[in-house]
C-alpha positions as CSV (number, residue, x, y, z in Angstrom):
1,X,127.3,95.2,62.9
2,X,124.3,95.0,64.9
3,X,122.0,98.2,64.2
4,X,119.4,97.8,66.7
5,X,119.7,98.2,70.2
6,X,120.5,100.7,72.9
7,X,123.8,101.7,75.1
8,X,124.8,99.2,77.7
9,X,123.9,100.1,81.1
10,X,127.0,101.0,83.5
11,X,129.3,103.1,80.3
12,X,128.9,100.9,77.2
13,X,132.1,99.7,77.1
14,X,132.4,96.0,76.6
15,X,135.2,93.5,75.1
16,X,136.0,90.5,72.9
17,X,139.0,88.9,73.8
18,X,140.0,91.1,76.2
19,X,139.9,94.1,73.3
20,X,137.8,96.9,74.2
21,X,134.8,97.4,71.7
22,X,133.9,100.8,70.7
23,X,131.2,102.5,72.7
24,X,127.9,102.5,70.4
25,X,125.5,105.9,70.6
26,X,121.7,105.0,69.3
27,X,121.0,107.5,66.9
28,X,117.8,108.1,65.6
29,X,117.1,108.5,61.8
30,X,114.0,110.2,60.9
31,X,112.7,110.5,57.1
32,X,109.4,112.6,57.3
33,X,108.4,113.1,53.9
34,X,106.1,110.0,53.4
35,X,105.9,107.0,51.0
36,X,105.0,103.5,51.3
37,X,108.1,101.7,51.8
38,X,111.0,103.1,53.4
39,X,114.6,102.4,54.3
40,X,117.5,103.2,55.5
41,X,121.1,102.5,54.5
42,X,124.6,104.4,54.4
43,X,128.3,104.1,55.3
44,X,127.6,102.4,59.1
45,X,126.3,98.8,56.8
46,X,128.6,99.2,53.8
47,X,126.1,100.2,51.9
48,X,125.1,96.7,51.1
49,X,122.6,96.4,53.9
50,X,119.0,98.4,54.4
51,X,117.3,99.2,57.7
52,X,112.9,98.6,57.3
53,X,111.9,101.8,58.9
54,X,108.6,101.8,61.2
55,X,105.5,104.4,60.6
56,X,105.7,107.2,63.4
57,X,102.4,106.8,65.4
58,X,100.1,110.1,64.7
59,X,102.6,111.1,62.2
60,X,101.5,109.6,59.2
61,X,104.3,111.0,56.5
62,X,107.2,110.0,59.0
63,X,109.3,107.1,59.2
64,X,111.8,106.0,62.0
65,X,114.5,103.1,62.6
66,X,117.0,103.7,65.5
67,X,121.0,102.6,64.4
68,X,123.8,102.1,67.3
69,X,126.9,103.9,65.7
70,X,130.5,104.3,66.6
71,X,131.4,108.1,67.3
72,X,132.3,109.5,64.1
73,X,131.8,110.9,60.7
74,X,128.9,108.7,59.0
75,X,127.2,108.8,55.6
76,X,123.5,107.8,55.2
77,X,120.4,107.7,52.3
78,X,116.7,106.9,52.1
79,X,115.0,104.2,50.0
80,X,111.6,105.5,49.5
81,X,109.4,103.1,47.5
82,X,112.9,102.2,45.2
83,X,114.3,105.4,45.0
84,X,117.3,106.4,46.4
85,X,116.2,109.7,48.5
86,X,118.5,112.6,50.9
87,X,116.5,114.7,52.7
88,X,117.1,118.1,51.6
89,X,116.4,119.5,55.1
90,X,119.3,117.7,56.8
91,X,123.2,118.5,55.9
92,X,124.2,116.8,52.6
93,X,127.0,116.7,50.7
94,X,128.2,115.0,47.3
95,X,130.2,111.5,48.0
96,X,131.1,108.6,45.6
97,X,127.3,107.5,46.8
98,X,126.2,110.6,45.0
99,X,124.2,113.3,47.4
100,X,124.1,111.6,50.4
101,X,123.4,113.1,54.1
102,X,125.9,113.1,56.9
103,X,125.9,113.3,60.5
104,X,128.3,113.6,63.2
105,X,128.6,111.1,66.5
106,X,129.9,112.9,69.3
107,X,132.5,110.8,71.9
108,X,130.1,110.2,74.7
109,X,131.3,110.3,78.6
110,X,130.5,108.0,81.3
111,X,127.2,109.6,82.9
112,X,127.2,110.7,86.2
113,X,124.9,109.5,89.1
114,X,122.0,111.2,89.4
115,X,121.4,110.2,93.2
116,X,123.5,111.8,95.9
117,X,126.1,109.7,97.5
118,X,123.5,110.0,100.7
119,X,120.9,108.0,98.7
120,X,120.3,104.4,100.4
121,X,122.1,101.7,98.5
122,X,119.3,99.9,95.7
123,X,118.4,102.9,94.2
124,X,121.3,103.9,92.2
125,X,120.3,105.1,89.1
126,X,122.2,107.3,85.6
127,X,120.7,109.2,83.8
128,X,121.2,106.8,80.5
129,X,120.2,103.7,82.4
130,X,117.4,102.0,81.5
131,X,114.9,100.8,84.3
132,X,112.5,98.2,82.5
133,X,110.2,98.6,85.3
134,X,109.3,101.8,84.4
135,X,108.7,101.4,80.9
136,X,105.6,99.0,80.6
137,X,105.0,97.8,77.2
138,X,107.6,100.4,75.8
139,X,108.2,99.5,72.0
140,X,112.2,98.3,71.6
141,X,112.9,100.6,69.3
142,X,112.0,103.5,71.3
143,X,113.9,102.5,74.2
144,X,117.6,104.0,72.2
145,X,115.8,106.9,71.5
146,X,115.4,107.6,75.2
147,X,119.0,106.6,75.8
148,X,119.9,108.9,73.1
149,X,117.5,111.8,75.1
150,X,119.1,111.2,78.4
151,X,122.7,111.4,77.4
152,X,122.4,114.7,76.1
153,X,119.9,116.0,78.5
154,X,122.5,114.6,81.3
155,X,125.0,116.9,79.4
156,X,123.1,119.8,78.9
157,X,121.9,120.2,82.4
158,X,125.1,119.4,84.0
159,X,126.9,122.0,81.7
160,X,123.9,125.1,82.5
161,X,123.8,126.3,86.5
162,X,121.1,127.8,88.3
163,X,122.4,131.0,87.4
164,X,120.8,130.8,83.8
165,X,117.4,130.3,86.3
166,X,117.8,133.9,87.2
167,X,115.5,136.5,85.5
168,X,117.2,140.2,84.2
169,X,114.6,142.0,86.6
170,X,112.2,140.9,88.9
171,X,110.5,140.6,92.8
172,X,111.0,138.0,95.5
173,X,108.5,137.8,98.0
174,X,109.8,137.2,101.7
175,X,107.4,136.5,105.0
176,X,108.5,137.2,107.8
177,X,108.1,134.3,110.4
178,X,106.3,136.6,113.3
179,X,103.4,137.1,110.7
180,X,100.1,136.0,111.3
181,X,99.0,132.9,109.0
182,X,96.1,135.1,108.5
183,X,98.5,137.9,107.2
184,X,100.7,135.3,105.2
185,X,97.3,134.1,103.4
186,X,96.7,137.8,102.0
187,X,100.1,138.2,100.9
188,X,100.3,135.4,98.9
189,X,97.5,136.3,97.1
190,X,97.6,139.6,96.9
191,X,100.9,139.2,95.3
192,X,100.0,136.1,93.3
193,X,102.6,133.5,94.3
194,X,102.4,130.3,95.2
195,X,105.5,130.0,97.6
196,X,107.6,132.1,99.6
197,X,110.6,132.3,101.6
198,X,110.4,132.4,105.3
199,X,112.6,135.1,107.3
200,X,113.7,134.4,111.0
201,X,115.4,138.2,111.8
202,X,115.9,136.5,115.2
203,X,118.7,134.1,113.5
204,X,119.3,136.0,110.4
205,X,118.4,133.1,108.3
206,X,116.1,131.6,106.0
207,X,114.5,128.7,107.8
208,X,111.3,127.5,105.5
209,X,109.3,128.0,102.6
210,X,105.5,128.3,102.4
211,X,103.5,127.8,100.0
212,X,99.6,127.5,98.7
213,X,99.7,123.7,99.9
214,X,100.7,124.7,103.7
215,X,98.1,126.9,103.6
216,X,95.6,124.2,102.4
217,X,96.5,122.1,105.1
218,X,96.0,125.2,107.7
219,X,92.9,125.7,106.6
220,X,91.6,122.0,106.7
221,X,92.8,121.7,109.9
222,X,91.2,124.6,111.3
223,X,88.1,123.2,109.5
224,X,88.3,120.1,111.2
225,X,88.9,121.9,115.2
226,X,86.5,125.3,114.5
227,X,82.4,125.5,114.8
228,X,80.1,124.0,113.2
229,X,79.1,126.7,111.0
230,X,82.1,129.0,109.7
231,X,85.7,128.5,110.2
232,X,88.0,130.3,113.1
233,X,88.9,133.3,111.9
234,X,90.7,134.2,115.2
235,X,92.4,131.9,114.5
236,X,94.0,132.8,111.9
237,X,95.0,136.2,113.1
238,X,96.5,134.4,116.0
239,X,98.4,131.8,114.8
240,X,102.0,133.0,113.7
241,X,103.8,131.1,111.0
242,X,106.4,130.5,113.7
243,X,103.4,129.1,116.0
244,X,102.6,126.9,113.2
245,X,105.7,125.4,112.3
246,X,107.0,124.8,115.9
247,X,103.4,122.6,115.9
248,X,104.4,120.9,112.6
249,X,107.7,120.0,113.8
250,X,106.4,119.0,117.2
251,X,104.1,116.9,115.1
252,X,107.0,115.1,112.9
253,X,104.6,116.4,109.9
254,X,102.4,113.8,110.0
255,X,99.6,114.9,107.2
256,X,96.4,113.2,107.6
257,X,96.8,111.0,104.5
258,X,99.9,109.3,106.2
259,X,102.9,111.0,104.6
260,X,105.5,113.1,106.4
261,X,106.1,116.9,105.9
262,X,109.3,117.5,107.4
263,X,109.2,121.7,106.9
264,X,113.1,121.4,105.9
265,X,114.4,124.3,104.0
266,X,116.1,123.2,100.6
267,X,118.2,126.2,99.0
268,X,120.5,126.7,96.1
269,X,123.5,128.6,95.1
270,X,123.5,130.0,91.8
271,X,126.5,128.0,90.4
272,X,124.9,124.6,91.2
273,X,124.2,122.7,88.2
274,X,120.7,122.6,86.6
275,X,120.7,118.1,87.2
276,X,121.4,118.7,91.0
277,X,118.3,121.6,91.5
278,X,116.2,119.5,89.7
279,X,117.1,116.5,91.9
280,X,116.6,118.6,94.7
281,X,112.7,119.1,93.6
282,X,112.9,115.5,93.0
283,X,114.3,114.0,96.2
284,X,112.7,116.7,98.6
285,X,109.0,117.1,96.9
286,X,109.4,120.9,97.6
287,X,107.6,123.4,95.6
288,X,110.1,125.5,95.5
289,X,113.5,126.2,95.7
290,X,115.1,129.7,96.7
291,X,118.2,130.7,95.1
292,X,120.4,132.4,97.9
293,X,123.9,134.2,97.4
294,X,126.0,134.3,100.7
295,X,128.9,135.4,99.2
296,X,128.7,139.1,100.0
297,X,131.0,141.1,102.4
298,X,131.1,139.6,105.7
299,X,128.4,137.0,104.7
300,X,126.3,137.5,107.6
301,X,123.1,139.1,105.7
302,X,122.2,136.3,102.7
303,X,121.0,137.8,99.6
304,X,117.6,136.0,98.2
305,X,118.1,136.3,94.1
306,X,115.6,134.0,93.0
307,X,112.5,131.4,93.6
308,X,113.3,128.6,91.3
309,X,110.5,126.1,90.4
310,X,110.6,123.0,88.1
311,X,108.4,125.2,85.6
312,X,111.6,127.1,85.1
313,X,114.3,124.8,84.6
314,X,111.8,123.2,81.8
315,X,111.4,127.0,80.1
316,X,115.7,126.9,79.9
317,X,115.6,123.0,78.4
318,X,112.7,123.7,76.1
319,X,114.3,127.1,75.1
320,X,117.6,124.8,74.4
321,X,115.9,121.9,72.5
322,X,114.8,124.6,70.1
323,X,118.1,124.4,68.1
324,X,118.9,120.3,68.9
325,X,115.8,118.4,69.1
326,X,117.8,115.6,67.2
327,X,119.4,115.0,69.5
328,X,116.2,114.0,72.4
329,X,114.2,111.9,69.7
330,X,112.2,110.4,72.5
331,X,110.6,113.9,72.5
332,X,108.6,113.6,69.6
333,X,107.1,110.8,70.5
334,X,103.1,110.9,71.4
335,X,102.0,110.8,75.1
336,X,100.0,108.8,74.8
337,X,102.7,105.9,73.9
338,X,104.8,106.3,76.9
339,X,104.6,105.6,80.4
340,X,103.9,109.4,81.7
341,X,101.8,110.4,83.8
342,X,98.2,108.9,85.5
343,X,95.8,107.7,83.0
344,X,92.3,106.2,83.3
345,X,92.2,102.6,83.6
346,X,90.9,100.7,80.3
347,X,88.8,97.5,80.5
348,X,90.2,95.0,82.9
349,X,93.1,97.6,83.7
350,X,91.3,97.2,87.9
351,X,94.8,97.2,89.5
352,X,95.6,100.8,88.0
353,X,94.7,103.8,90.2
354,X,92.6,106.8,87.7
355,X,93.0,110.4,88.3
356,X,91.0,112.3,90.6
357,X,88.0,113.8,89.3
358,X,85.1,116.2,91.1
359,X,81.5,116.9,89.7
360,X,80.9,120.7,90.5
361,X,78.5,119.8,93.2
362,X,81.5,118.5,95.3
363,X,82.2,120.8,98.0
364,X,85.8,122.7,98.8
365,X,86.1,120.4,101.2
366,X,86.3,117.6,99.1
367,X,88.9,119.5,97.1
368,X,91.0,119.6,99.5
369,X,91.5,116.3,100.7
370,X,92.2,115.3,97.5
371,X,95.2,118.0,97.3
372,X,96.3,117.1,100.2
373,X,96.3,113.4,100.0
374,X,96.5,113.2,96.2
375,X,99.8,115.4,96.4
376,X,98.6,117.3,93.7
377,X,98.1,120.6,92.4
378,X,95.0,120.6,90.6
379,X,91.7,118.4,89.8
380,X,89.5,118.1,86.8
381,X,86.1,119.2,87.4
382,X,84.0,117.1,85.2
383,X,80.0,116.3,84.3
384,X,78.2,113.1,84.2
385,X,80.0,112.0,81.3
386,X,83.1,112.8,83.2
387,X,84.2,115.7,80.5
388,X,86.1,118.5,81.9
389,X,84.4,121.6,82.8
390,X,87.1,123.0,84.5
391,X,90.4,122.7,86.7
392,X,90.4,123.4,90.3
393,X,94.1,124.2,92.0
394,X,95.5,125.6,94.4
395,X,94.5,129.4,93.1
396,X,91.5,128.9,94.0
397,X,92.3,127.4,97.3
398,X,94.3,130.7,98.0
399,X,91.8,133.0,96.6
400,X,89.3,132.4,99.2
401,X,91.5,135.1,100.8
402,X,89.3,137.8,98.1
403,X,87.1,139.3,100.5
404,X,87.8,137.0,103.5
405,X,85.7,134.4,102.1
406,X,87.2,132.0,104.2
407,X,85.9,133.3,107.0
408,X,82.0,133.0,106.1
409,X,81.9,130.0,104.3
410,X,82.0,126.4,105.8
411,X,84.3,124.5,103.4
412,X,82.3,121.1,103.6
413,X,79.0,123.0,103.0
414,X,80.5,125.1,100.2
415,X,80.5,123.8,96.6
416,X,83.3,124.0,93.6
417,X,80.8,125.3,91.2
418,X,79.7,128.2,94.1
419,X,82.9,129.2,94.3
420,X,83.9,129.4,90.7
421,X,80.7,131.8,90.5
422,X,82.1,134.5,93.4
423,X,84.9,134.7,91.5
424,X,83.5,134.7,88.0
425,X,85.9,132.0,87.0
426,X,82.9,130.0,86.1
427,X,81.5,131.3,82.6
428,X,84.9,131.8,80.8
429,X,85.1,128.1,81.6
430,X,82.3,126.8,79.8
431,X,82.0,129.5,77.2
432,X,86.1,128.9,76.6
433,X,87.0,125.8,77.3
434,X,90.1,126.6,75.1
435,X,91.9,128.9,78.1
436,X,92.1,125.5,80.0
437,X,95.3,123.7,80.3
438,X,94.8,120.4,78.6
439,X,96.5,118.2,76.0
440,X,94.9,115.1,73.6
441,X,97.3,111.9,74.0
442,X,98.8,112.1,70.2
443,X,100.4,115.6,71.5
444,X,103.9,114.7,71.6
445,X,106.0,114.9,74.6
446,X,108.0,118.4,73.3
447,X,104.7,120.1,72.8
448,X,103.4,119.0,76.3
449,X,106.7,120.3,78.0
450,X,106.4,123.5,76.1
451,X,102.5,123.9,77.1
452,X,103.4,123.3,81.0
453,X,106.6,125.5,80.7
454,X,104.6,128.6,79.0
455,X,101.2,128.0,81.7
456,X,100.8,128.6,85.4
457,X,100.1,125.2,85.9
458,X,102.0,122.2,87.0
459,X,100.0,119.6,85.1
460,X,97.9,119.4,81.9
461,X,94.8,117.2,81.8
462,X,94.4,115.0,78.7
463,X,91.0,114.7,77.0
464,X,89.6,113.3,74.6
465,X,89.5,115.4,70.7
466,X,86.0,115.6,70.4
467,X,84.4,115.1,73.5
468,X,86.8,116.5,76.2
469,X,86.5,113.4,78.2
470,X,89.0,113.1,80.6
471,X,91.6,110.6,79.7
472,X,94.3,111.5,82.3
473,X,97.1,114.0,84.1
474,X,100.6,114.9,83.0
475,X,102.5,116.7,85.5
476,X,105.7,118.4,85.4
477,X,107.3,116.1,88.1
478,X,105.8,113.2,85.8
479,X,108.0,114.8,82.8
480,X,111.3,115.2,84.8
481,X,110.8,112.1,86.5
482,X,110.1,109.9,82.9
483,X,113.6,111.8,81.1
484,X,115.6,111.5,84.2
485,X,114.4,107.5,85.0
486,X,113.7,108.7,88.3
């Protein structure tokens, strides 16, 4: 029996003779409690055969080897340095082997599609399938471990709805489309939200969201038509968000950096299943989805229950992997060793595109363009020896509302580290550089997704122990897309 390996792509069953061979699960066997020389061995070889097991990278005391088993009731031990071992923290019982460990294999499913049947043909993907081209120098034994991850992830998510999104208590935030962007601007950070819902009373509908990156592009386009000295505050009271989008969809939603911004409205009903909201984020590149009920008497008046975000969907699959982390062995792996996320080029790496960066001299301006074309939501600021000072998002874009600030200050004239100084955001930044979101690449992938899911933030910057160089960005779209193979 073959023990290496991972599940074959399109259901894992094969044949031999025109029998069907069982369907093999990668399981991954973990014995953390250090030696020298370790193996595995146990009812899946006879007994008569051991397993080498590899050193877990940043985990000195940890050992791992990946087996492919039939689903089942198997029996397993540890050699450590010549000693027959069980680990006492895993479920053991007393066999003719003596105390040996046990685990169960669960009868796996065929996984769904994770693309819509709309998808164009070519980019079919499961969520167990692995896509070699997005695994660059990815070790072997690794790659069942992410199998393993994505099979029960792909359960888990299609088992738990959006309704498990839904917090006990709470407020939704609604605009109105009549109001002035001016008026939108305040409200969004008055009430310290990123993204809301946009109400037409005039077809009883929701027909948009908008959120802090709209607002950025508003802004840098009234930049770009106003005076030379301070922006067009008229403007601003003028404009209407209905104004705005009938130019946006005149437009197509052409964004100066090339892409298209259709302003589509992407909802969700609270039995939908997690997989297929977070495909929607996916697919669509919104920021946000609402979660709308229509389902009340007469149906004419929908009833807005919820603004989900990727951020929650990972809080429900980090709360779940507390009690089966086991079972998504790819999680423990460092960061550092898989392909997530944008990371400064090393030597001779030219072809690889690095992170934007900003010294604090670098004006709003500048800041801007980069969240606008880099379709992100926040840049390191960094000094000469590019180690982070600070993170600049899309908070601070919308908290030039404070005071009106956008309406005396000329964005390209205006630098980062001015603004972090108006709003005091610049001394608890270099004083405590501990409140900043960041990570160091032997953090392993479960401890990143709990950081992002417990922040405000949609990516963590990695830096260097030490030095707080910046070494590059995680994102919570680079998370979902890595487990799903998106």
């Amino acid at each position: 029996m073959e023990m290496s390996g991972s599940v074959a792509a399109g259901g894992g069953q094969g044949s031999r003779g025109g029998v069907p061979e069982p369907f093999l699960i990668p399981h991954l066997f973990i014995w953390p409690h250090g030696g020298t020389a370790v193996f595995l061995s146990g009812s899946f070889t006879g007994w008569s055969t051991i397993i080498p097991m590899s050193r877990i990278e940043g985990q000195p005391n940890a050992f791992q080897a990946t087996c492919s088993l039939p689903p089942g009731f198997h029996q397993y031990k540890f050699i450590v340095d010549g000693v027959w071992l069980h680990d006492e923290q895993k479920q053991f019982i007393n066999a003719s082997f003596g105390v040996v460990n046990t685990i169960f294999v669960e009868q796996p499913y065929i996984l769904p599609s994770i693309i819509n049947a709309g998808t164009p043909s070519g980019s079919h993907m499961e969520l167990g399938h692995f896509v070699p081209g997005h695994m660059e120098a990815f070790p072997r034994t690794s790659e069942s471990a992410l199998h393993l991850s994505r099979y029960h992830l792909s359960k888990f998510m299609s088992s738990n709805t959006v309704f498990d999104l839904i917090p006990m208590s709470g407020k939704v935030i609604v605009l109105d489309i009549d109001l002035s962007i001016q008026q939108a601007f305040h409200a969004l950070y008055e009430q310290e939200v990123s993204v809301a819902p946009v109400w037409d009373s005039s077809k009883c509908k929701f027909v948009g969201v908008l959120s802090a990156m709209d607002i950025i592009q508003i802004l840098k386009q009234l930049e770009s038509h106003g005076s030379t000295s301070t922006m067009p505050e008229e403007q601003l009271k003028t404009h209407t968000i209905a104004a705005w989008r009938e130019r946006e969809l005149h437009q197509c939603g052409t964004g100066s950096s090339g892409r298209t911004y259709p302003w589509r409205f992407v909802d969700a009903v609270p039995d939908e299943s997690l997989k297929d909201i977070a495909l929607k984020f996916l697919q669509n590149k919104v920021p946000a989805v609402p979660v709308i009920d229509s389902s009340s008497e007469g149906g004419s008046v929908p009833q807005l229950l919820h603004i989900a975000s990727l951020t929650d969907i990972l809080k429900c699959i980090c709360r779940h992997i507390k009690n089966c982390s086991g079972f998504l062995p790819i999680l423990q792996l460092p960061v550092g060793s898989i392909p997530l996320g944008t990371w400064v080029p090393k030597v001779g790496e030219s072809d690889k595109q690095p992170p934007a960066m900003l010294k604090p001299a670098a004006s709003v301006s500048d800041a801007i363009s980069i969240l606008i074309q880099g379709e992100v939501s926040s840049i390191p600021i960094v000094n000469v020896d590019n180690s982070l000072l600070y993170i600049y998002s899309k908070s601070d874009i919308t908290a030039l509302a404070k005071n009106e600030g956008y309406a005396w200050i000329s964005l390209d004239k205006y630098c980062i580290y001015q603004q972090m100084f108006r709003d005091h955001r610049l001394p608890c930044a270099m004083i405590d550089q501990q409140l900043l979101p960041v990570c160091v690449r032997t953090d392993t992938l479960h401890l990143v997704m709990e950081r992002l899911a417990n922040s405000d933030v949609e990516e963590l910057v990695v830096v260097e122990a030490g030095s707080r160089r910046v070494e590059g960005v995680i994102s919570i779209g680079d998370v979902f897309r890595f487990l799903f193979g998106y």
